[in-house]
N, C-alpha and C positions, 0 to 999 in steps of 0.2 A: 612246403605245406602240401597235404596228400587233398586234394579235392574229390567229394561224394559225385559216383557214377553222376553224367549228365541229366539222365530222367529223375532223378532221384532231386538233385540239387536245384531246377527248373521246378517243381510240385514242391519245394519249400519256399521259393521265390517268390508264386505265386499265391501260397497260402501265406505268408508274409504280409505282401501287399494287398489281398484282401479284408484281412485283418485290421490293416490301419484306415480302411476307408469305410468302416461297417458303421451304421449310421450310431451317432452319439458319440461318435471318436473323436479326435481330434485335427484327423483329417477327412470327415463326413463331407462328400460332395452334396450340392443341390441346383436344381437350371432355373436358368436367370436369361436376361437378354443383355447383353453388353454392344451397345453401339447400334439395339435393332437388332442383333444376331443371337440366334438361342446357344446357350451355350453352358458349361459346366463352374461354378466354380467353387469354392473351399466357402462351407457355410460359417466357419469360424472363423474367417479372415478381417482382419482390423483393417479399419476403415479406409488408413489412407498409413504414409511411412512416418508422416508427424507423431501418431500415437505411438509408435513402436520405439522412434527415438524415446518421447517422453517418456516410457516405461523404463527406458533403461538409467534415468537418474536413480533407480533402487541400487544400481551397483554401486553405489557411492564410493569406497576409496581405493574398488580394485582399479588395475594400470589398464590403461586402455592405451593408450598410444605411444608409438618407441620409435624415434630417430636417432640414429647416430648414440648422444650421450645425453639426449632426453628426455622423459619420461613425463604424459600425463594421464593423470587416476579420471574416472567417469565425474568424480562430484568435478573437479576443474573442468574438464570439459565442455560440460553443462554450463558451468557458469559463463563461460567463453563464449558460449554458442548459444546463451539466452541476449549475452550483451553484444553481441555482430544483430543477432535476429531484430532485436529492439532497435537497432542504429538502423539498419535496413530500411525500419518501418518507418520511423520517425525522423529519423534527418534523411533518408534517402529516396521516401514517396512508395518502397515496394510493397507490394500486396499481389494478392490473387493474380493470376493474368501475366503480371510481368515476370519479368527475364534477369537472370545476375547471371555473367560469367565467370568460368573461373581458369585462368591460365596459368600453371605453375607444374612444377616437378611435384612430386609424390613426398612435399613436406606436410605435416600436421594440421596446418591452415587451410590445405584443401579440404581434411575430411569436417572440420570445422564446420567451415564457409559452406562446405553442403551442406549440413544438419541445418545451419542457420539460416540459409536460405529457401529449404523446402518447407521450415518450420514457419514461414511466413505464408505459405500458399504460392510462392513462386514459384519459379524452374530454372534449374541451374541449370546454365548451357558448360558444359564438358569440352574447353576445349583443346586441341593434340598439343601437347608441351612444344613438337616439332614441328610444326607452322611456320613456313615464313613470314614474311606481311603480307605479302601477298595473300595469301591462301587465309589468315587472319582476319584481314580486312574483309573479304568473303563470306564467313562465319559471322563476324559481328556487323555487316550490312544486312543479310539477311534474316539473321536470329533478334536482332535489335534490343540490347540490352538495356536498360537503365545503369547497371554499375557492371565492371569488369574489376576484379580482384585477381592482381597477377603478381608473380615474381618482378626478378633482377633483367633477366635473358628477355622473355616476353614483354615486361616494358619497354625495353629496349625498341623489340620488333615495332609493336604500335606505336610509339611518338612520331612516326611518321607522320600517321593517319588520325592521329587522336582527335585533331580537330574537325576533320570531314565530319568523323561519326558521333564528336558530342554535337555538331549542326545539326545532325541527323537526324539523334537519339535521344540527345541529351547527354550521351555515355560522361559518365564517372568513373575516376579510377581509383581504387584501394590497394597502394602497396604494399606487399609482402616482403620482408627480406633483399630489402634495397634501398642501398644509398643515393640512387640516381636524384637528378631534381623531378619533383612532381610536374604535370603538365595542367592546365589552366581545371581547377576545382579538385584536383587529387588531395590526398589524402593515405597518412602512413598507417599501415596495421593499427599502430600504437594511437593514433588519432584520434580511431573509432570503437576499437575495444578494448574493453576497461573492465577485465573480471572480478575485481575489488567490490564494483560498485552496481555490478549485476544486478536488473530487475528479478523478483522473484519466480517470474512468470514468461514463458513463451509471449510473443502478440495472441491476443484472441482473433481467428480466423475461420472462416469454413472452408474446407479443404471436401471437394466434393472426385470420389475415388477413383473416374474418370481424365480430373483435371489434368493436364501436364506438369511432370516432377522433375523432368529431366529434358535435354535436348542434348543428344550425342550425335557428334557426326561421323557418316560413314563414306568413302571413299565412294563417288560415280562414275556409272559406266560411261557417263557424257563430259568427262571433265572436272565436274563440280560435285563437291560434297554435297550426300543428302541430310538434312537436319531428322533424323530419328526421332517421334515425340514420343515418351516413356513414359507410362502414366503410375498413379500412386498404386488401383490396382494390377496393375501389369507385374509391378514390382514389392509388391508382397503377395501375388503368386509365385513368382518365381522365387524370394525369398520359402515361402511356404514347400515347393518343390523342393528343394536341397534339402530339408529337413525333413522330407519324407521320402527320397530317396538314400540319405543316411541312415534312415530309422531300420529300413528295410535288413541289413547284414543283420544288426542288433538284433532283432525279432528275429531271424532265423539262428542267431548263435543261444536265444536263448532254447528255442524250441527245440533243440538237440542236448541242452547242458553247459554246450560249450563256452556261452559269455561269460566276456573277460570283466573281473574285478575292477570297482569304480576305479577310475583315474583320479588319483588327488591332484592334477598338473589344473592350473587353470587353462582354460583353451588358449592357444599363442598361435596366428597364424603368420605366415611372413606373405608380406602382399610386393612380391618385386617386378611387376607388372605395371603400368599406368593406371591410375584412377580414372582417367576420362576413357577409359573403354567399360562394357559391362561385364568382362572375365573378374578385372579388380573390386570396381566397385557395386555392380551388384550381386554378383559370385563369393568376394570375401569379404567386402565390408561390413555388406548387409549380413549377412548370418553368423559373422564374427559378433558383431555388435549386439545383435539380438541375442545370442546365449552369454554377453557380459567376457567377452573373451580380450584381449588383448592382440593389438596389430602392429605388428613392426616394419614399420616403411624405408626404403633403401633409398639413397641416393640416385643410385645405379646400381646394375646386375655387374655382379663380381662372387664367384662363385668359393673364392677362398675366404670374403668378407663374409659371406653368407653363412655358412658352417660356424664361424668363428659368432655371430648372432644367435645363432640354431642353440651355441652350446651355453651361449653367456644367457639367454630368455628365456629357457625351454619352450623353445618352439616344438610346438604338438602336427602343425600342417603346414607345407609349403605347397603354392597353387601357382602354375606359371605356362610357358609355353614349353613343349619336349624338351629340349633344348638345355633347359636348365636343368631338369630332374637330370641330364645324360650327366653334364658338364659336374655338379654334384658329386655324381656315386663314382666319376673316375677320375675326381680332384685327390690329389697326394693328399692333400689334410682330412679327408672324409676317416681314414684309420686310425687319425689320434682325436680327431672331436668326440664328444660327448654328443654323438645324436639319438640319443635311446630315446628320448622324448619324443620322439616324430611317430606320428601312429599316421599320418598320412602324406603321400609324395605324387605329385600327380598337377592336373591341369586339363589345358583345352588350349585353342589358340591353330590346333594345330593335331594329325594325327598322330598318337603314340605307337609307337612300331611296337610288338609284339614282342621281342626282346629287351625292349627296354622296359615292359608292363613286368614279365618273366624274372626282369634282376630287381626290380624295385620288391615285389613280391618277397624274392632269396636271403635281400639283402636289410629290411628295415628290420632291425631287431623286436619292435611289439607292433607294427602299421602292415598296412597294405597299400596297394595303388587304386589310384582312383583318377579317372575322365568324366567331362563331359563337353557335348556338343549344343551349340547354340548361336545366336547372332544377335547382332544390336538390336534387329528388329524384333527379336522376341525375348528381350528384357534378361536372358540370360541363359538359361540354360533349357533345350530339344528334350535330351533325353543326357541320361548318366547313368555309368557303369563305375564297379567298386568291387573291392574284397575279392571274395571266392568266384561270384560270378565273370568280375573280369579278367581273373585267372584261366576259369573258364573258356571265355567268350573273348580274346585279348583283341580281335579284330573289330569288337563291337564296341560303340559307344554308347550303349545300354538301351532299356524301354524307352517309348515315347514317357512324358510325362503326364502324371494320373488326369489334371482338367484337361489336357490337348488331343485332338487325333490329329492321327497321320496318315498320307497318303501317299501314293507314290503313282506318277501319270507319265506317259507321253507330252511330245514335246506342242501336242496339239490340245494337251488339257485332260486327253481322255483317261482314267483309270487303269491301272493294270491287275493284273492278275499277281496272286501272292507270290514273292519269293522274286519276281519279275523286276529287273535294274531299271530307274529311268527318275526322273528328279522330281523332291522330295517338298510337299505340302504342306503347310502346319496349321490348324486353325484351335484356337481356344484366348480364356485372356490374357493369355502372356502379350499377345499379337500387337504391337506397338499400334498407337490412334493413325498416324500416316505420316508422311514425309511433310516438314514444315515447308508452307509455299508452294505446297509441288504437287497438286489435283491429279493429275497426271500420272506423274510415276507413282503416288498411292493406289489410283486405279489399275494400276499396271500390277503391280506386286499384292496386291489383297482385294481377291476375288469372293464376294459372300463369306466374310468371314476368311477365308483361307491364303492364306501367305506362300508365295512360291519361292523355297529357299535357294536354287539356282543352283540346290547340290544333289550331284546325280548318287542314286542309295537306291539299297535294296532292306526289306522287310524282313527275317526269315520267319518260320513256323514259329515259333518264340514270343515273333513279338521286336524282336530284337533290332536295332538298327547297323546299317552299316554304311558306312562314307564312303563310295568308289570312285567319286572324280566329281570334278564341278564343271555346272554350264555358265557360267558368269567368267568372263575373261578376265584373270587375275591373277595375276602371283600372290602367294598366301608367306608371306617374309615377316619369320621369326612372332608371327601372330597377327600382325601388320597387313590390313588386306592393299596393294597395290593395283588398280585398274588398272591395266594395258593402255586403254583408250587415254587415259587423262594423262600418259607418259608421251604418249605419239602427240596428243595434240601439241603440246608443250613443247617438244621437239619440233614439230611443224613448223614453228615461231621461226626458226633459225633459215637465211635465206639459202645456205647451203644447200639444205636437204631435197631430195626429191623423194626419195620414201622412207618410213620408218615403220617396221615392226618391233612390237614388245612383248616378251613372255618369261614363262617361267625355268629356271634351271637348276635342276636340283644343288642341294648346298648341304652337309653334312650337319651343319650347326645351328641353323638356320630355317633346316626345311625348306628352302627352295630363294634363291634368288633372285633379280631383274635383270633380266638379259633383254639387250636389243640389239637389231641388224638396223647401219642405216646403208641406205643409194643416195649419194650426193648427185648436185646438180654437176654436169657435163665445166670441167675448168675450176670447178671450188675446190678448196681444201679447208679440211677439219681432221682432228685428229681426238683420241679417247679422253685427253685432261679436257680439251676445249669444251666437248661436250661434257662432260660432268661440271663444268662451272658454267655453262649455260643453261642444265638442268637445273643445279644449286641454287639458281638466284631466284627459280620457279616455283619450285619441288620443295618438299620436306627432303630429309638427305636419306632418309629409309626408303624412297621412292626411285631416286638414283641409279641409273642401272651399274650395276658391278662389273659386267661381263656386254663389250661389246664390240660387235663385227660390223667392217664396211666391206661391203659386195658392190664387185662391180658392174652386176649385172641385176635386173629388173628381182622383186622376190616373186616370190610362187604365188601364183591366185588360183582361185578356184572357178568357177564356171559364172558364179555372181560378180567376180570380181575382187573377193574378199582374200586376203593373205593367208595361203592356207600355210599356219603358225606350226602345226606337228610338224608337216614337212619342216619348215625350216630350222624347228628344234632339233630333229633328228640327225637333219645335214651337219648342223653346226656344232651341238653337243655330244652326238652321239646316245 
């Protein structure tokens, strides 16, 4: 595809986007205060994500959901997700305020169990499929649920604990897809929903657009997860951004001639990501659902299984970490599937290297590629790049997003000058309410409004953002953020050790692995399985380090005292 000169195609970009935002559009800004803080936001945005589901009982008998070998249309759906919402209400005590979990792989019952439980005024807490009990137990003392609704695997994990925390909580459990025996008040899927016998009606609730909708937890720099609180309007702005960041190519291809004739495909996207992260569920859930599209949910990533999906569903978009768009276009079956369908390849999770934006581009027969960047704390997506522009611009991950600004400071807070590197601010309503429990680290991280993303970026003349490195100690594995600090601490446990550093190391498939160096104590011995099954028992197994060295000598510190980690990446990795 020939791209128009640079100044040329940037003056369609921006007459694009202000276009969609002229007042009486459809994405007319207006200032408001959100939390005390003045701020921008979409004057036409619904209220809260309950009305947006409810809007979509109009799509009555299209296919909305696809596992494996099957299929449910929106009117089921609904029915399903009126008779869990009502069960909730009336045998379970939920309402406003309270908390449902939900534990399981990326089967049909989670995106259910969500609909039906924010459609009560609750908050589903989001939790990692890869949990141990440990790290489980965790999540559900602190988030404190009323009911937890989990598979085979994670009931497993919690029968340990079940009784501590129905002491606790009261917790209730609702089986999904398991034979196991229930533990003292459980209860099977089939127990409590009953779509035969569906009430007509949602519960009658007020859902006020600040409340919490979500609790997603995100990996901390201290060890422990922080509980993300994601609010209803957090997260139909951010649904509202994707829709105005897609709108943007469309408006420019018309204003040259060039847009492409309606698509009669229904939208299909393939969501092969987790739902407890916000790439899955509020990057393709959400905006699947709202244009009446269809989601096809995997097992597991398997990229020959994939295709072979792609061609039997017409799938229209697949949204994942690099990783997979790579694994895709250089699987032997990509030349005999039927992928003409796909009009989008792309993701976030993770940066897309500039050659792999370049072959997505060459290679999708009517699509283009498309990124974006964002974090839990901000409901979903920074900014997003697409089409020609990130043909264009392959190193960028697009404008800020139209309610948010952006800032870029020193490491002391101060401002910088344009075009100048140094880590990247966010303030608008995407910006999560704060860390549940955690006073503290919400004041640490959201300063008047303004969110410190903890990733080092530059602005250019444009407008444009760009990801150069991050100030938060972490490996970024396969989309997966891994603390350093929560891997050392865990480590620490073991009486072997006398020091451990953890970092990152580049991974081809992966985007970067966990690597650590340990210094035993003077006479111990441990060796690479021991630790991985002393991590194992701790750790989620994506936290694990893959790649690990014993030195027998002290590691390198800095003047503070601190492990200075380049160095010993560099020594070690090369």
């Amino acid at each position: 595809m020939t791209t128009p000169p640079a100044a040329e195609l940037i003056a369609g970009y921006r007459a694009a986007w202000n276009s969609l935002i002229e007042p009486g559009g459809r994405f007319e800004m207006v200032d408001t205060e959100v939390g005390g803080i003045p701020m921008r936001v979409f004057a036409g945005a619904p209220a809260n994500m309950r009305d947006l589901w409810a809007f979509t009982a109009g799509y009555g008998d299209r296919r909305y959901l696809v596992f494996e070998d099957e299929t449910l249309t929106y009117a089921e759906a609904h029915r399903i997700v009126r008779s869990l919402a009502c069960a909730l209400r009336e045998r379970y005590g939920v309402g406003p305020g309270d908390r449902v979990a939900v534990a399981m792989r990326n089967y049909p019952e989670w995106v259910l169990s969500y609909w039906a439980i924010i459609s009560t005024g609750a908050a589903c807490v989001g939790m990692n499929a890869w949990w141990t009990t440990t790290e489980m137990e965790y999540a559900l003392t602190d988030s404190e649920p009323a009911v937890l609704i989990c598979d085979h695997e994670r009931l497993e994990r919690v029968d340990p604990i079940h009784d501590a925390l129905q002491e606790r909580c009261g917790l209730r459990v609702i089986s999904v897809r398991t034979g196991r025996p229930l533990p003292a008040g459980g209860a099977t899927w089939s127990d409590v929903v009953d779509p035969d016998t569906a009430p007509d009606a949602l519960p009658s609730v007020e859902i006020d657009p600040d409340d919490d909708m979500c609790i997603f937890y995100t990996s901390g720099t201290t060890g422990h997860a922080k509980g993300a609180q994601l609010t209803h309007r957090g997260s139909v702005h951010n649904l509202m951004h994707i829709g105005f960041m897609q709108e943007i190519p469309k408006v420019m291809a018309a204003e040259t001639g060039a847009a492409p004739s309606p698509n009669a495909l229904q939208p299909c996207v393939m969501a092969p990501t987790p739902l407890f992260h916000v790439t899955a569920n509020n990057c393709l859930l959400h905006p699947a659902t709202a244009v009446g599209g269809a989601i096809v949910l995997t097992y597991r990533w398997d990229p020959g299984r994939a295709l072979e999906l792609i061609e039997r569903e017409r799938v229209t978009s697949l949204s994942g970490v690099p990783t997979m768009s790579r694994e895709l276009l250089s699987h032997p079956d990509w030349a005999r599937r039927d992928t003409s369908s796909m009009q989008s390849l792309g993701g976030g999770g993770a940066s897309f290297q500039p050659d792999l934006v370049a072959k997505i581009g060459s290679t999708l027969e009517s699509g283009m590629p498309s990124t974006g960047y964002g974090l839990t704390e901000t409901h979903g997506i920074v900014a997003a790049n697409s089409a020609a522009m990130y043909l264009a611009k392959p190193a960028s991950c697009g404008p800020i997003v139209p309610t948010c600004d952006g800032v870029i400071r020193d490491e002391l807070g101060n401002d910088l000058e344009p075009g100048e590197t140094g880590i990247l601010w966010v303030k608008g309503p995407i910006i999560i309410k704060g860390y549940l429990n955690k006073p503290e680290a919400t004041a640490q991280a959201i300063q008047d409004g303004w969110f410190n993303t903890g990733d080092i970026a530059r602005i250019d003349d444009d407008g444009f953002v760009y990801i150069v490195d991050r100030a938060k100690d972490m490996v970024l594995r396969g989309g997966e953020n891994v603390y350093c600090s929560e891997v050392e601490n865990a480590m620490y446990h073991h009486d072997a050790v006398a020091e451990a550093a953890v970092f990152a190391v580049p991974d081809e498939r992966l985007g970067e692995e966990v690597g650590m160096a340990v210094v035993l104590r003077p006479g111990a011995a441990l060796d690479a399985d021991q630790v991985r099954a002393f991590l194992g028992e701790r750790l989620a197994a994506y936290k694990v380090p893959a790649h690990i060295w014993f030195l027998d000598e002290a590691l390198p510190r800095n003047a503070n005292g601190k492990f200075v980690k380049r160095t010993l990446r560099e020594r070690l990795v090369g």
